[in-house]
SERO-4910 file (N, C-alpha, C, O; in steps of 0.05 Angstrom, whole numbers):
BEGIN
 pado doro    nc1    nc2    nc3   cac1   cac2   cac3    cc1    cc2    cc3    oc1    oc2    oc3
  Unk    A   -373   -518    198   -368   -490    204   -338   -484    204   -330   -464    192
  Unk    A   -321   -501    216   -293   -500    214   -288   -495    185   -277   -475    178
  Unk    A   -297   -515    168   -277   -509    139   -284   -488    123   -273   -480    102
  Unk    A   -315   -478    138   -317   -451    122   -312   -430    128   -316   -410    114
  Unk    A   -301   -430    148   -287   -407    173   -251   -408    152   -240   -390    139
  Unk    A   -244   -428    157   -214   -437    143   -221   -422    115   -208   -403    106
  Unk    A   -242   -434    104   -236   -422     71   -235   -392     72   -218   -378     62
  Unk    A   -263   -380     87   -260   -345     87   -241   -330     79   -238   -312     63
  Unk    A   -218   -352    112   -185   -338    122   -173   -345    100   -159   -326     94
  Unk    A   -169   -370     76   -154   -370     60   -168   -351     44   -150   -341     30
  Unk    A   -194   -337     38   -199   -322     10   -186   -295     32   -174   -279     18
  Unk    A   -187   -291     49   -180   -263     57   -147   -261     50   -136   -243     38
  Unk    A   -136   -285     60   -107   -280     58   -103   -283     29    -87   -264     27
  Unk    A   -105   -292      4   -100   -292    -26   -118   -262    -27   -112   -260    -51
  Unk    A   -127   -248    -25   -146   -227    -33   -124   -206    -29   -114   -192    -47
  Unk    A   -116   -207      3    -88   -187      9    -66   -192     -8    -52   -175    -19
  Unk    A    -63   -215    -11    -30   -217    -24    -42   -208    -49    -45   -184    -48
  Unk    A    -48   -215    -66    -58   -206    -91    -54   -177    -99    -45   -168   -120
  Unk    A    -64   -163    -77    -73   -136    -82    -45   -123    -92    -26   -125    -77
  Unk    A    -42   -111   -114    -14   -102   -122    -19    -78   -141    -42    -68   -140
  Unk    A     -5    -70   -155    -10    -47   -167     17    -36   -188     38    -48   -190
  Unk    A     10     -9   -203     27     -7   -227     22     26   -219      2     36   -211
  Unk    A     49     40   -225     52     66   -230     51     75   -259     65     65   -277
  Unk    A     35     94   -262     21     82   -289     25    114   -308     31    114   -332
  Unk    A     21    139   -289     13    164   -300     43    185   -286     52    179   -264
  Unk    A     49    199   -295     60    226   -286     57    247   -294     53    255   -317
  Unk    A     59    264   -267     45    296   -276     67    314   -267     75    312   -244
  Unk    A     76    333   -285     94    351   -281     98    380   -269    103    396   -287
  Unk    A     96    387   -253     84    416   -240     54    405   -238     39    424   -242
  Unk    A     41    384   -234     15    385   -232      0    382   -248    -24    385   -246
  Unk    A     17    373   -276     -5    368   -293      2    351   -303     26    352   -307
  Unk    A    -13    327   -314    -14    299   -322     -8    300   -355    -17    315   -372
  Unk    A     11    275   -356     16    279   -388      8    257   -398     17    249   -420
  Unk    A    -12    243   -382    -31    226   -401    -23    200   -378     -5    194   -363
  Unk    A    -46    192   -386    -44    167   -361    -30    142   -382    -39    144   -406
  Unk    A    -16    126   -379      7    102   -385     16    116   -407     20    100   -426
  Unk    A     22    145   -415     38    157   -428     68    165   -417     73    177   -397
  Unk    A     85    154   -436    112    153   -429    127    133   -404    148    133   -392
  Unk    A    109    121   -405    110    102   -382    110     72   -387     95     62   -404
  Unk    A    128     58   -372    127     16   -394    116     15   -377    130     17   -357
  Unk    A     90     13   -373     74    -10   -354     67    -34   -366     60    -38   -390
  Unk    A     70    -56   -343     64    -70   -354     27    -85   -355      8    -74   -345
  Unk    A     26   -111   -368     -5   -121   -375     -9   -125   -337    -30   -119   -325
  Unk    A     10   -132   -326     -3   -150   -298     11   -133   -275     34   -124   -277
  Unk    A     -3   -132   -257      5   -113   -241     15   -126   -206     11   -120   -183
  Unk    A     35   -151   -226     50   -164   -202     71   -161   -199     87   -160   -217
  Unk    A     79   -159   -167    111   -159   -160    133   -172   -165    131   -196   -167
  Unk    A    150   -163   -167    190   -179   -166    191   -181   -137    182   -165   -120
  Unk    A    206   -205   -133    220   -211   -108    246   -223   -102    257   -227    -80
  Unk    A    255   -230   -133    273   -232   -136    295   -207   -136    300   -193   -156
  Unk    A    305   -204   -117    327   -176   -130    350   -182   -142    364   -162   -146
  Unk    A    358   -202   -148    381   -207   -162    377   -210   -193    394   -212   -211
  Unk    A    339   -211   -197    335   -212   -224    336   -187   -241    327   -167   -230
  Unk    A    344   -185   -264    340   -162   -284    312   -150   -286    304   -129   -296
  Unk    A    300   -167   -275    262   -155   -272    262   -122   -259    247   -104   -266
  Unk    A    284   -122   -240    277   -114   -220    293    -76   -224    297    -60   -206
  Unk    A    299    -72   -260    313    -62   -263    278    -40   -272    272    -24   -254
  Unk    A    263    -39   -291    253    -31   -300    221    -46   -303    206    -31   -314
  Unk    A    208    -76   -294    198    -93   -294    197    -99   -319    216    -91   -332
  Unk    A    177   -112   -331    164   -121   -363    184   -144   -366    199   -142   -385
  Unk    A    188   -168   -350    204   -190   -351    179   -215   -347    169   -231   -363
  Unk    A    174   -211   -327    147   -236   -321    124   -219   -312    107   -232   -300
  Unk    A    121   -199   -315     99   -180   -326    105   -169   -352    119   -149   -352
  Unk    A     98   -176   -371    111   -166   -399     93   -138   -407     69   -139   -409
  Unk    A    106   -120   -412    102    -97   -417     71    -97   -434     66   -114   -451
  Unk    A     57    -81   -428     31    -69   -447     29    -66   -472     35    -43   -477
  Unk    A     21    -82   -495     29    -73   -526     10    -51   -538    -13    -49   -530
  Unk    A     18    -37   -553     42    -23   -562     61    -11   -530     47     -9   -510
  Unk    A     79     -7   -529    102      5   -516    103     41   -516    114     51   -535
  Unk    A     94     57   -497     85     85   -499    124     91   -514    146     87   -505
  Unk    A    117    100   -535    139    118   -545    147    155   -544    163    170   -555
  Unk    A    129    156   -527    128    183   -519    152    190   -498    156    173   -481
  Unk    A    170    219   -498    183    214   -486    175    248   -471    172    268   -485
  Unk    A    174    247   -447    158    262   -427    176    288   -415    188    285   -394
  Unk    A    177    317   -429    192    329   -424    195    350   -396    177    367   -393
  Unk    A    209    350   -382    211    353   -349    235    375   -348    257    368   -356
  Unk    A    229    403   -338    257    421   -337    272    421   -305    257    421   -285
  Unk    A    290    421   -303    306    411   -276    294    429   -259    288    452   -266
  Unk    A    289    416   -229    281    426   -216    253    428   -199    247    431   -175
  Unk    A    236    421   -232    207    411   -236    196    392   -216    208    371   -215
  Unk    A    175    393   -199    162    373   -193    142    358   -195    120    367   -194
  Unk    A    148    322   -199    140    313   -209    124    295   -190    130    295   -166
  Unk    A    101    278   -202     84    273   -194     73    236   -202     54    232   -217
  Unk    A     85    219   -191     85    192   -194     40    179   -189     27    181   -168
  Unk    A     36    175   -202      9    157   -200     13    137   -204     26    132   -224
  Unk    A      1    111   -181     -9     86   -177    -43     82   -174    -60     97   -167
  Unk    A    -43     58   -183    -63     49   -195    -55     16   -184    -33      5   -184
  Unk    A    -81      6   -175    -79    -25   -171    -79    -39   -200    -58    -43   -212
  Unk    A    -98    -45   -210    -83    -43   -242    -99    -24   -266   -114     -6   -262
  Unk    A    -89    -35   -291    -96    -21   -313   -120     -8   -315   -123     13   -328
  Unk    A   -144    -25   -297   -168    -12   -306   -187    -13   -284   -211    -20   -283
  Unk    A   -166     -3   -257   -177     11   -229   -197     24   -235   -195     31   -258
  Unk    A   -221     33   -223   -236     47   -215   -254     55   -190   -254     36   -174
  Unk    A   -264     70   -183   -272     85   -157   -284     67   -145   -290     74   -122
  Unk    A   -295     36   -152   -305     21   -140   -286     -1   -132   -292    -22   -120
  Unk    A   -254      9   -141   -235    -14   -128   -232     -8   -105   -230     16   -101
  Unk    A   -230    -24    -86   -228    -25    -55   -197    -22    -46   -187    -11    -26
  Unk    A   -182    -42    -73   -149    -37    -67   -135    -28    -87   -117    -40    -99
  Unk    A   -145     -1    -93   -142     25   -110   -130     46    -88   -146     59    -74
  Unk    A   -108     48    -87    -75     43   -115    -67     22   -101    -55      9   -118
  Unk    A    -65     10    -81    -55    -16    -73    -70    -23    -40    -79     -6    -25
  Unk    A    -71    -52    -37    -83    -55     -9    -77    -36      9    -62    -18      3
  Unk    A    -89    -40     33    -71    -17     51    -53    -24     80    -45    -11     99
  Unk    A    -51    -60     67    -36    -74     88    -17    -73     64    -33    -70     46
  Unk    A     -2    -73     58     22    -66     37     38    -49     46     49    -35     28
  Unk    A     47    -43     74     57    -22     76     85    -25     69     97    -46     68
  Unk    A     99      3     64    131     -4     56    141     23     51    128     43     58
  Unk    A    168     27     37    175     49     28    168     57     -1    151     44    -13
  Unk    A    179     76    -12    168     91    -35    193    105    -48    198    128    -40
  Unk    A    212     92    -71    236    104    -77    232    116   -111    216    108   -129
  Unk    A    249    136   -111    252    142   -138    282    145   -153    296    164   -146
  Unk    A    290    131   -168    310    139   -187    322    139   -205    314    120   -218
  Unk    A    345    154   -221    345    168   -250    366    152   -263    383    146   -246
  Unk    A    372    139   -291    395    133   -303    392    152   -325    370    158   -334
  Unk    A    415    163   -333    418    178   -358    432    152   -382    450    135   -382
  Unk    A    406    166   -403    415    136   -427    415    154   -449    404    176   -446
  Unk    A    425    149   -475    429    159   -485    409    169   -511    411    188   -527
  Unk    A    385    143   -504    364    145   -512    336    137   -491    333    113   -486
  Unk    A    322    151   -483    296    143   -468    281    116   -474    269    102   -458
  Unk    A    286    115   -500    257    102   -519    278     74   -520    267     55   -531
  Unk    A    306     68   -510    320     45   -508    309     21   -499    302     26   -475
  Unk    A    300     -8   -508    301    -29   -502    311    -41   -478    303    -49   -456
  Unk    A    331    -38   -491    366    -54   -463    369    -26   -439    377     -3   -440
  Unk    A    358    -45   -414    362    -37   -394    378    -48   -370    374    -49   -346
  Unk    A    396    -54   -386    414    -67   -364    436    -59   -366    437    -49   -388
  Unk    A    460    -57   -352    483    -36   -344    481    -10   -342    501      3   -339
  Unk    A    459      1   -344    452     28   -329    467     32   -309    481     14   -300
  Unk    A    468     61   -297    476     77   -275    447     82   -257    425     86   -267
  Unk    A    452     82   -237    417     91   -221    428    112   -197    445    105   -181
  Unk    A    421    132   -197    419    148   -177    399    166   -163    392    188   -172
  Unk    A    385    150   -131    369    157   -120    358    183   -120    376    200   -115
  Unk    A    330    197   -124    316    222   -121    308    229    -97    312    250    -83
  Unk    A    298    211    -94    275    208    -70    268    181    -55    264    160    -66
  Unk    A    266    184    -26    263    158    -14    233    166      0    225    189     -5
  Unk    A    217    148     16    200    159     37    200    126     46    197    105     33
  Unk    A    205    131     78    193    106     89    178     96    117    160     79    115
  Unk    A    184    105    138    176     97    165    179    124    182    201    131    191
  Unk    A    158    138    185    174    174    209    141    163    217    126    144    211
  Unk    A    141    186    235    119    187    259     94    191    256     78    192    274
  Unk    A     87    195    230     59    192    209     53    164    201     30    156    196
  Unk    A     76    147    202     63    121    195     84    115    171    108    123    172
  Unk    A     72     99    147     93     96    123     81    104    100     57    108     98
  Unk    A    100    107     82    112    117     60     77    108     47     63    128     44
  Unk    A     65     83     41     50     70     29     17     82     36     -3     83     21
  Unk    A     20     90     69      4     94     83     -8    125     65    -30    127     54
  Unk    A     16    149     67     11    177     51     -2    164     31    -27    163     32
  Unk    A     10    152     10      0    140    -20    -28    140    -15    -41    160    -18
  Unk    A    -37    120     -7    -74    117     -3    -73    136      4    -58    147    -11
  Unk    A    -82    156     25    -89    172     33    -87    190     17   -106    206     17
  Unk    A    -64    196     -2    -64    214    -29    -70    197    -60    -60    194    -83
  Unk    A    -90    191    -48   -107    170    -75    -86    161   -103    -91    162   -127
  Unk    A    -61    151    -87    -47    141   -105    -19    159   -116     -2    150   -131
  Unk    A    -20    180   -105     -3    202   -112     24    209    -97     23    221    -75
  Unk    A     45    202   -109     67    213    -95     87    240   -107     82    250   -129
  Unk    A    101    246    -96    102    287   -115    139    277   -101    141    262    -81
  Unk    A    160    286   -112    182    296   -108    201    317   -134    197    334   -152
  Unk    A    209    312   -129    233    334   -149    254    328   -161    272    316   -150
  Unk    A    256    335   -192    276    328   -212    303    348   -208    301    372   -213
  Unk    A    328    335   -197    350    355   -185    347    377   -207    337    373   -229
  Unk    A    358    409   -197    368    422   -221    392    423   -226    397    444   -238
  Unk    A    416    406   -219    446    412   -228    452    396   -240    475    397   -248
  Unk    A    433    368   -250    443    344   -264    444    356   -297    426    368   -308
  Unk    A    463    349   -305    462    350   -346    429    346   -355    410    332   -349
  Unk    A    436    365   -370    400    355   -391    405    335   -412    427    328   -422
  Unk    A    385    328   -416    386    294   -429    371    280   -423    357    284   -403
  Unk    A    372    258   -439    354    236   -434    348    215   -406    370    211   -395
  Unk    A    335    207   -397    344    181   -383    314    165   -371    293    169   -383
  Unk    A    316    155   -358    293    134   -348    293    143   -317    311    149   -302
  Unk    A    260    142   -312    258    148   -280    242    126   -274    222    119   -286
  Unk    A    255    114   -252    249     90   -246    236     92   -214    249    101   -195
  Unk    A    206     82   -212    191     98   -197    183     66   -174    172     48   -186
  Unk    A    190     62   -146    188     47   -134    177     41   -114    187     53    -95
  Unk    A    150     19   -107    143     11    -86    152    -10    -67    155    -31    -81
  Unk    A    157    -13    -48    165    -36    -33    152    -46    -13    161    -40      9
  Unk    A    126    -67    -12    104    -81     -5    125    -97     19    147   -105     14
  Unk    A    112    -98     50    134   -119     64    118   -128     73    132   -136     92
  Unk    A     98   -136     78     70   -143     81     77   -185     82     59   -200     91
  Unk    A     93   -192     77    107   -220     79    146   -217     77    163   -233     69
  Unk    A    146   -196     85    174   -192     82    199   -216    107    223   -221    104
  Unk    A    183   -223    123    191   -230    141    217   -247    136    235   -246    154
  Unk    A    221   -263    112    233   -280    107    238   -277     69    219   -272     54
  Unk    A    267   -280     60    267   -281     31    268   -302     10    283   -322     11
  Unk    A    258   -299     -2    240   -271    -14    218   -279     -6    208   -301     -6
  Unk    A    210   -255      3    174   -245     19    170   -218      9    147   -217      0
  Unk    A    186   -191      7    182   -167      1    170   -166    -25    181   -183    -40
  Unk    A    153   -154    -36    141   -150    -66    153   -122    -69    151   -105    -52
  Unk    A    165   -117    -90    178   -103   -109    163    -92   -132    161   -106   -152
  Unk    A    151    -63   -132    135    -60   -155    143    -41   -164    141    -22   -149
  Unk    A    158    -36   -192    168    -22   -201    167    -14   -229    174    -31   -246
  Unk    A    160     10   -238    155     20   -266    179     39   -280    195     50   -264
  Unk    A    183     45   -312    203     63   -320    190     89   -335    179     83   -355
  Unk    A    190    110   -329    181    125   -351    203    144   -368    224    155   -361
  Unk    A    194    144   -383    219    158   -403    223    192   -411    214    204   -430
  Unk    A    234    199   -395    238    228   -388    252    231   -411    259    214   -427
  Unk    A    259    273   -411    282    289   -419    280    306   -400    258    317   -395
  Unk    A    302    310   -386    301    338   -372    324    350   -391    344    341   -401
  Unk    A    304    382   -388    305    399   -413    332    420   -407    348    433   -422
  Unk    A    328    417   -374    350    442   -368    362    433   -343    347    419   -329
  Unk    A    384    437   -334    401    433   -308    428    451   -312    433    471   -324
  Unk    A    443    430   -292    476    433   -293    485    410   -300    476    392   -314
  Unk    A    508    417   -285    537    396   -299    542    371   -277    557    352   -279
  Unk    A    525    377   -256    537    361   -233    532    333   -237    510    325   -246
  Unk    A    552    318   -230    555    291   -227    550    277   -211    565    275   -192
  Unk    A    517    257   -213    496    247   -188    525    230   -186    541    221   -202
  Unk    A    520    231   -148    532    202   -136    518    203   -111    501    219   -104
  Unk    A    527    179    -97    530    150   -102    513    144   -130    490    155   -129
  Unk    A    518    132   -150    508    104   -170    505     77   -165    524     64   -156
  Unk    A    483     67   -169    483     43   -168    472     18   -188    458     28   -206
  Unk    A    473     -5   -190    461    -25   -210    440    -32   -204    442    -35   -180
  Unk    A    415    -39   -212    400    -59   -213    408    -79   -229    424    -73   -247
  Unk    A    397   -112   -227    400   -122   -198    434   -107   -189    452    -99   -203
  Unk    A    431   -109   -160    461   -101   -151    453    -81   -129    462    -88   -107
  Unk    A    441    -63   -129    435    -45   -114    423    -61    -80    433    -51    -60
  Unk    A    408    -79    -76    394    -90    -52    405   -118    -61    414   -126    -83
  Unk    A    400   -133    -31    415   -157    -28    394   -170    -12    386   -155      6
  Unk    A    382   -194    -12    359   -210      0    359   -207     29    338   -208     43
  Unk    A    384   -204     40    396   -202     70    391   -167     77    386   -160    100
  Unk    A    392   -150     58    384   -129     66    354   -118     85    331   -119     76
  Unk    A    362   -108    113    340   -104    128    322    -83    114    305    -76    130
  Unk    A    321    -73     95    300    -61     87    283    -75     68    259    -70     63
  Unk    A    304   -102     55    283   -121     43    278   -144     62    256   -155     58
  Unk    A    293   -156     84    283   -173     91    270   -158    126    287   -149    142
  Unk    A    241   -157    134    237   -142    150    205   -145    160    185   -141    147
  Unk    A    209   -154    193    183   -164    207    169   -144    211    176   -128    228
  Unk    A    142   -138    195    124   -114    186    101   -106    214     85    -88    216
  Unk    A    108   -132    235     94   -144    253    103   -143    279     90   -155    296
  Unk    A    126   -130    285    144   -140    304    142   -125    315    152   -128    337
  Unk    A    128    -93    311    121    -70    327    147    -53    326    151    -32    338
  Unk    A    162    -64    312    190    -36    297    187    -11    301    165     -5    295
  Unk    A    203     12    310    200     34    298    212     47    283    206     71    281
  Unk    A    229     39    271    255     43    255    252     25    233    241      3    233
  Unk    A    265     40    207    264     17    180    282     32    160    280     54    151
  Unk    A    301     12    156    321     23    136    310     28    109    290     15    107
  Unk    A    313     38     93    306     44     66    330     33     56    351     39     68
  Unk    A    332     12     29    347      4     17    356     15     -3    343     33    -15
  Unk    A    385      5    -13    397     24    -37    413     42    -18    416     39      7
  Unk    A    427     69    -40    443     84    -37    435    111    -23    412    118    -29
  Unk    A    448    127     -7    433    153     -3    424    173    -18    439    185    -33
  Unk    A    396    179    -18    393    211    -27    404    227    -54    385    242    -56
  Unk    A    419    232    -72    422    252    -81    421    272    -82    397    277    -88
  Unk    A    438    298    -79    417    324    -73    441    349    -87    466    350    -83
  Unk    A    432    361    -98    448    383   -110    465    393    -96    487    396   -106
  Unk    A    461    402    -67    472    420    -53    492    395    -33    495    400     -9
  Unk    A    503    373    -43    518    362    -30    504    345     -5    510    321     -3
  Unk    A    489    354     12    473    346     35    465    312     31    464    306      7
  Unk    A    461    295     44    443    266     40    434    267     66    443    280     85
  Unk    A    408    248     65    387    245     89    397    218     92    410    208     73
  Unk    A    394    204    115    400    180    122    385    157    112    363    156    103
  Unk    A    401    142    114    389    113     96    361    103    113    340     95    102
  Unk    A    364    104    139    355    104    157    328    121    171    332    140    186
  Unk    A    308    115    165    287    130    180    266    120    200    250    102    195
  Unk    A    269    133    222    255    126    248    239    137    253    239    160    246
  Unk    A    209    123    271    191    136    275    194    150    296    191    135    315
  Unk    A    201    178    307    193    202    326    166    200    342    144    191    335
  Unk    A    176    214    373    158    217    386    136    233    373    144    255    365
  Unk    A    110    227    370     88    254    357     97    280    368     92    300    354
  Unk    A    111    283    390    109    311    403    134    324    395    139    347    403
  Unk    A    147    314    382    175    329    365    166    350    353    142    356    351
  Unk    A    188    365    341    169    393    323    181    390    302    205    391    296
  Unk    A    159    385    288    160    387    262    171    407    236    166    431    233
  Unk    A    185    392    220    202    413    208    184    428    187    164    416    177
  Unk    A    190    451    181    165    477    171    180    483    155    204    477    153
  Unk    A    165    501    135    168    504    103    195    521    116    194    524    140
  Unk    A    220    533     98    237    552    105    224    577     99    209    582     80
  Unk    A    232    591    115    221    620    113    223    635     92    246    634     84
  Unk    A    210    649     79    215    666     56    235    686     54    241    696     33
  Unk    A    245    692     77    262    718     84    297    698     76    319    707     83
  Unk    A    295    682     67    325    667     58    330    672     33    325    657     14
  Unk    A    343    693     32    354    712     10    352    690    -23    364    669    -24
  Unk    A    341    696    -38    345    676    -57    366    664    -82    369    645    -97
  Unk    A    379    692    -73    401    690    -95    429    672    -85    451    670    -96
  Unk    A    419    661    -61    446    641    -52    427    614    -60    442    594    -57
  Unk    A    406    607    -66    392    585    -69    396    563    -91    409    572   -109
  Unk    A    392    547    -93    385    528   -107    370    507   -128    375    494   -148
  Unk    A    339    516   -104    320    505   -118    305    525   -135    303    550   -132
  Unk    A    293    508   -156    289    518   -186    265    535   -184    253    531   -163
  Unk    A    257    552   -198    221    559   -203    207    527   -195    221    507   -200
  Unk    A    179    524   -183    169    509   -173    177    476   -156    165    455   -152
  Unk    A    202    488   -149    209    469   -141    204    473   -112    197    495   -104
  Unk    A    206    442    -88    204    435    -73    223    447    -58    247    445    -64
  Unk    A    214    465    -29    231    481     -3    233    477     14    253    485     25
  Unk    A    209    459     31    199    457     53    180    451     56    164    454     37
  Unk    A    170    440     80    148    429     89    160    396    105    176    379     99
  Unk    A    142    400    126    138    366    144    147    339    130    133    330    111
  Unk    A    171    327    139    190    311    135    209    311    103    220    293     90
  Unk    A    208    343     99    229    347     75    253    352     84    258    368    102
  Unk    A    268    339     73    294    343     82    311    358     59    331    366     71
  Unk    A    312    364     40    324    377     15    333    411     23    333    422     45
  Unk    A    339    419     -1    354    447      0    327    465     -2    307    459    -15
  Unk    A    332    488     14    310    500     24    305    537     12    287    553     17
  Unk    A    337    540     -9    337    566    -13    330    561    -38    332    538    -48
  Unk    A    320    583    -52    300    589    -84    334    600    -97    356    604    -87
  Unk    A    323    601   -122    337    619   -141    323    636   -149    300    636   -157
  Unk    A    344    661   -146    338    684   -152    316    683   -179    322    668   -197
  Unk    A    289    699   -181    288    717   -160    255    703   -147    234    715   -142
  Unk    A    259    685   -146    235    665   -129    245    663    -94    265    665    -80
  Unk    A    219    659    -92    220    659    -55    207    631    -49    192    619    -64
  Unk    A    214    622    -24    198    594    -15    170    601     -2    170    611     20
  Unk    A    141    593    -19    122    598      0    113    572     -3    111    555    -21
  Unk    A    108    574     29     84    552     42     55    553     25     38    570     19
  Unk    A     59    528     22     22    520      5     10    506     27     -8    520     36
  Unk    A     14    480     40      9    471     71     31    462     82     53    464     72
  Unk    A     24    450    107     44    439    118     67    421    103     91    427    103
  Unk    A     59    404     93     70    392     79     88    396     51    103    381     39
  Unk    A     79    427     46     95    420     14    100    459     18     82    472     27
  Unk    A    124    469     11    131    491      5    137    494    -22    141    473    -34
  Unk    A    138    519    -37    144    519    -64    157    542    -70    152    562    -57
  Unk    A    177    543    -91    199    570   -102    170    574   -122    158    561   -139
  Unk    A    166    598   -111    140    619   -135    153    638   -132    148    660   -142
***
């Protein structure tokens, strides 16, 4: 009875670690431009843990990319919001149990942009990377936790002041689920190959490298998932944000009884604003710029998500 009790716990524990996943689809204002369209996914839908490796820039290194290579390049107008899909792997369906990823996997959820000079480029290394979007640890739980619960779906926003052009959006999960010690964190990370069609002139900063960006010693990669924490750094650089503003590297879980931040009101004149036609205003743990451009207003759709209509 012992060694079949032992084997169970070893099939349970290989069953969890296993469980991994691929961002596979993006949908732009809400609509999908084809599932592993414009997107390198790769055949195997396992993590990097190495961060010092070039894997960790775009994957398709020791997961080798899917043949043929989507040559599609996915057109996005600044401002637009966009819409990341995970998938445990290639050929998930409603009867996978760890569809889009286990749900002990918890971690953060990052997004961000290099401008290249061609999308459909090979060589991904010496890139520029500058953060979109982070989500990781507040008083809902984590970043990973929304994901399931939004059957795999994560939604943020393409700046509107960056140059139009080409570049790569590099869409990221961070599994800490053995993080305890490095390398333990699983690293799952896909590229899809954008144009954003319209913006400005502004110049994203902070930039950073993959590898180069996180360091093994970093507490957001190295980090006891177990230890009853309420606080968890998000790794990498701050935020990016048109209007100058950054959110902290840093996000802590809040008492539930805090008040929650609410879409911005519609009555915020729009012609001092920012954000684009359908872009992101407000709603529960957004932190971004909250005024429309003329002649759009911010309305509440739910709690969670406001929109320039």
């Amino acid at each position: 009875m012992k060694t079949s009790l032992a084997f169970v716990s070893l099939s349970l524990a290989f069953a969890s670690t296993s469980a991994h996943t691929i961002f596979q689809e993006l949908l732009v204002n809400g609509v999908s431009q084809g599932r592993l369209n414009g997107i390198r996914v790769p055949e195997y839908d396992g993590p990097i843990t190495d961060v010092t490796s070039n894997d960790v820039i775009c994957n398709g290194g020791i997961n080798p990319y899917r043949q043929p290579v989507s040559t599609t390049i996915i057109k996005i107008p600044g401002g637009a919001q966009v819409t990341a899909q995970f998938h445990h792997t290639l050929t998930s369906n409603t009867g996978d149990q760890s569809d889009p990823i286990d749900p002990s996997h918890n971690g953060p959820i990052l997004a961000y942009l290099a401008k290249v000079p061609s999308a459909l480029q090979r060589d991904v290394t010496g890139l520029k990377w500058f953060k979109i979007y982070e989500d990781g640890l507040d008083s809902r739980g984590w970043a990973v936790q929304r994901l399931v619960a939004n059957q795999g779906k994560v939604t943020f926003t393409i700046p509107n002041c960056i140059a139009p052009g080409e570049y790569l959006l590099r869409v990221e999960l961070i599994a800490l689920h053995a993080a305890q010690s490095y390398p333990g964190a699983q690293l799952y990370m896909e590229c899809a190959q954008i144009e954003i069609t319209s913006g400005g002139n502004t110049t994203p900063a902070p930039a950073v490298s993959f590898p180069g960006a996180y360091s093994g010693s970093d507490p957001g990669i190295r980090y006891n998932l177990y230890a009853g924490l309420t606080s968890y750094t998000i790794p990498g650089p701050s935020v990016f944000r048109c209007d100058g503003s950054s959110n902290p590297v840093s996000t802590a879980a809040q008492p539930t009884t805090a008040a929650p931040t609410t879409a911005a009101p519609t009555t915020t004149a729009p012609s001092a604003g920012t954000v684009a036609q359908y872009g992101q205003c407000g709603g529960i743990s957004y932190t971004g710029p909250t005024g429309c451009i003329s002649p759009y207003t911010c309305s509440k759709l739910n709690d969670y998500y406001s929109q320039c209509l």
